[in-house]
N, C-alpha and C positions, 0 to 999 in steps of 0.2 A: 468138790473138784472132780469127783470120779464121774460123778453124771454128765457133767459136761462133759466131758474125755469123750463118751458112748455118742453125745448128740453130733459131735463134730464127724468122727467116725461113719454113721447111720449117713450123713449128709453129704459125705465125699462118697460111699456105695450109691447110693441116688443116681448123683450125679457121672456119675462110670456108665452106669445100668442104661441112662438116655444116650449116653453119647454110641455107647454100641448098637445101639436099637437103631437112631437115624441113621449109622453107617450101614448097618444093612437094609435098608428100604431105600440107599439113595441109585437113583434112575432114570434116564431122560430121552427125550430123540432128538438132534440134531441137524441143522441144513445149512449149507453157505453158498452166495449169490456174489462171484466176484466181478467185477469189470473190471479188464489189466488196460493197463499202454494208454489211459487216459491222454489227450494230447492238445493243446492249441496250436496253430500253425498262422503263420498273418499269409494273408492271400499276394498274390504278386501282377504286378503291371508293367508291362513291358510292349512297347513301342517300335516297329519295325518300320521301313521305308522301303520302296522301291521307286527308281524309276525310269523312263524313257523319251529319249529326249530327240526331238523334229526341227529339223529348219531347210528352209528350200525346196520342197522337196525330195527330201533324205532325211535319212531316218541313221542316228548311231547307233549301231549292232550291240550284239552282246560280247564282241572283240574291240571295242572302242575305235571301230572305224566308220568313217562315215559312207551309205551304200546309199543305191537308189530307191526308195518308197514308192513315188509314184513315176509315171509314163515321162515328166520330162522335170528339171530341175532347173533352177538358174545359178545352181550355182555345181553344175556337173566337175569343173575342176577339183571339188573337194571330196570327190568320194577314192577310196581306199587310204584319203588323210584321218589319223588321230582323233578322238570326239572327247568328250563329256557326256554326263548328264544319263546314263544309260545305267542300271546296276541291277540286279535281283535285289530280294528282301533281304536286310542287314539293319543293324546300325550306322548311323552316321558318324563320320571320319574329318578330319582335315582333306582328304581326298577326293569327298565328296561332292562335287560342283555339280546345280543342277542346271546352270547355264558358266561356262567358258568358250566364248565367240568372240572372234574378231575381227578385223576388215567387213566393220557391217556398213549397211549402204541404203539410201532412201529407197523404202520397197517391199525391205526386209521384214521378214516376219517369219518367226518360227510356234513352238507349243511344246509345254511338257507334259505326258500324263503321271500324275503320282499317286500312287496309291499310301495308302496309310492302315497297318494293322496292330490293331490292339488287343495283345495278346492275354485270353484268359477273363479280365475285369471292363465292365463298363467303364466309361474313362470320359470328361469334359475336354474339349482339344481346343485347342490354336495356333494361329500359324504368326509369331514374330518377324518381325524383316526391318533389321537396324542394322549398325555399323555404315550409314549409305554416304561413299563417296562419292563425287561428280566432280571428276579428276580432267583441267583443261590439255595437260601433257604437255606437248607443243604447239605453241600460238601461232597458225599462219599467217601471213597475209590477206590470204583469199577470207578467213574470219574474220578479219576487222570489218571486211570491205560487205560482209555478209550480215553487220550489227550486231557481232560479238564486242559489247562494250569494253574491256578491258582485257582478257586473254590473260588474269589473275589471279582473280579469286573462285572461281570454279570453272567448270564445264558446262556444257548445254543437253547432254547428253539425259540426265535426269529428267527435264524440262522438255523432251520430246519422243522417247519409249514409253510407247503405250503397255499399260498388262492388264488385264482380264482373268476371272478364276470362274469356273463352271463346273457343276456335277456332273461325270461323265458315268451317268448311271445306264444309259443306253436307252434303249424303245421301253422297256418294262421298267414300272417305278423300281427304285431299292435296287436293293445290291444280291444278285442271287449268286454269284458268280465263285465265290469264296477264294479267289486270288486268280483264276482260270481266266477272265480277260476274254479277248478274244476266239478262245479255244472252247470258251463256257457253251454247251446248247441251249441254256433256257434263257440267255439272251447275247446275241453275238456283237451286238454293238456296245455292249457295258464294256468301259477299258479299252476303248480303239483308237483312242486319241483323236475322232472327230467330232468336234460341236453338235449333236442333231436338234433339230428345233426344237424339240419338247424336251430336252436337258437345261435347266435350270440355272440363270447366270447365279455364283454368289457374290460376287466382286466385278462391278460394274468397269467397262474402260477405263482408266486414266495414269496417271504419272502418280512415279512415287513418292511418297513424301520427303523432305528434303532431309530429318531428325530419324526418323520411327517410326513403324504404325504394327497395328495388332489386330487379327482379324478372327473372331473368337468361331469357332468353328461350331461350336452349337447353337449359335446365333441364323448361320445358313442351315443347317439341318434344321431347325425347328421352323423357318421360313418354307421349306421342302415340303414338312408334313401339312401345315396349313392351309398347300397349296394343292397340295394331291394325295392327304391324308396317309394314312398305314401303310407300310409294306416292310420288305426286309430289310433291316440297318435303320428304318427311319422312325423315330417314333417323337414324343410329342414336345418334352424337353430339350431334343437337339443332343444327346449326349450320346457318345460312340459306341456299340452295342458290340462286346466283346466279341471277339472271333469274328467277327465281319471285315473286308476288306473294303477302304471306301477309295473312290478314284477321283481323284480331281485333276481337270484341265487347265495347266496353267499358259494362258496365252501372250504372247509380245507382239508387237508391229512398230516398226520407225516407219511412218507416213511417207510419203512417194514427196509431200511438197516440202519434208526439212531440207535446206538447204547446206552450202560448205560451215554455217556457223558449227557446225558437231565435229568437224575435221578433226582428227588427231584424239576427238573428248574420249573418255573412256568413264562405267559404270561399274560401282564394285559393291557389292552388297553382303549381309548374309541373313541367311532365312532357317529359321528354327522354328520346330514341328514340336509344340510340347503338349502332354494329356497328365490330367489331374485325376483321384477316383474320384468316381461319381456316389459308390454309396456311401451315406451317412455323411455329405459332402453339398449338401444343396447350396452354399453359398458358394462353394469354388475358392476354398480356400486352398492357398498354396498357388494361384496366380494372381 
């Protein structure tokens, strides 16, 4: 019994004898590599409007009056009255009309220019225009007598405003202008509110539909590039190329031969401006 007493003994000195030994030989070098504030953020799309609105003309100001544009008007009675359709970059309101006219007359013809800015992200666009009444109001005489069939169930008014939509990118292709319009130097005609020939219809003449229609906006930009290839804003899918301002002219005309069947008719419409992202988004989902 006593020899084992000594082995157990010898074997706990041992084991002492190591554990002091690696504690003095222990030693190292160290380094640390941190990155802080690691972060995801989603990216943001945001959609702005402007616009200004022409008829006769006259042009409504940025006071919502109506002033003289050009050398003569036919309708000079209307200036320093009231307008629409005129606003800087904003969102769109209840407020917002980009046509409220009234006392219109065979002849008539006015134009909006609107720009559209998509702030930050590329974005797929289009332009909605539903809720459309063709309201007969008050049924003359002089409409019956004109071959307004009934003086009931609608208006004629629908059925004889003409509209038209065109890129008012100016003499140089694309949009160099970045919301500067007519003020821009490297092209003064982009954003002037006049049709020039080499400015590209995308919505051909005619009357609007009687339900709804949708007018997919990268559908006219990619017709754009195909037709006069690259430049700024335009590229080959048709989809809105962030931070660029793009202008469209949107055109009306009541023809000189409609007659009293439109007396009293009234058009009431609205028109929505919406953009989807474009990356990671090739089908256009979300419209």
């Amino acid at each position: 019994m006593t020899i084992n007493k000594r082995l157990v003994t010898s074997g706990l000195t041992i084991a002492a004898a190591a554990a002091l030994l690696i504690g003095a030989t222990f030693a190292f070098f160290t380094d640390s590599e941190t990155s802080t504030g690691n972060t995801f953020s989603a990216g943001g799309l945001d959609l702005k409007v402007d616009s200004e609105a022409h008829y006769a003309g006259l042009v409504c100001n940025s006071s919502s009056q109506w002033q003289f544009e050009a050398t003569s008007s036919s309708r000079p009675d209307l200036v320093g009255d009231p307008c629409d359709g005129t606003w800087a970059q904003t969102d769109l309101g209840p407020t917002h009309k980009f046509f409220n006219l009234s006392d219109l007359k065979p002849g008539d013809s006015g134009e909006n220019t609107i720009s559209l800015h998509v702030i930050n992200n590329d974005a797929w666009g289009r332009l909605v225009i539903n809720s459309v009444q063709d309201l007969e109001n008050t049924y003359l005489q002089e409409e019956l007598e004109a071959g307004d069939p009934d003086g009931v169930a609608s208006g004629e008014l629908r059925e004889n405003l003409l509209f038209s939509i065109w890129l008012d990118e100016g003499t140089n292709n694309g949009f160099q202008c970045s919301g500067l319009g007519a003020e821009c130097g490297a092209d003064p005609q982009e954003g002037d509110n006049i049709k020039q020939a080499e400015e590209p219809e995308l919505v051909s003449q005619g009357t609007l539909d009687a339900g709804s229609e949708t007018h997919n906006i990268w559908q006219g930009l990619a017709a754009v590039f195909a037709l006069q290839g690259a430049s700024p804003g335009i590229v080959s899918d048709g989809r809105m190329v962030g931070s660029t301002t793009y202008y469209f002219g949107i055109d009306w005309e009541l023809p000189e031969g409609v007659g009293n069947v439109i007396e009293t008719d009234s058009l009431v419409a609205n028109m929505s401006f919406q953009v989807v992202q474009h990356r990671n988004n090739p089908s256009k989902l979300g419209f």
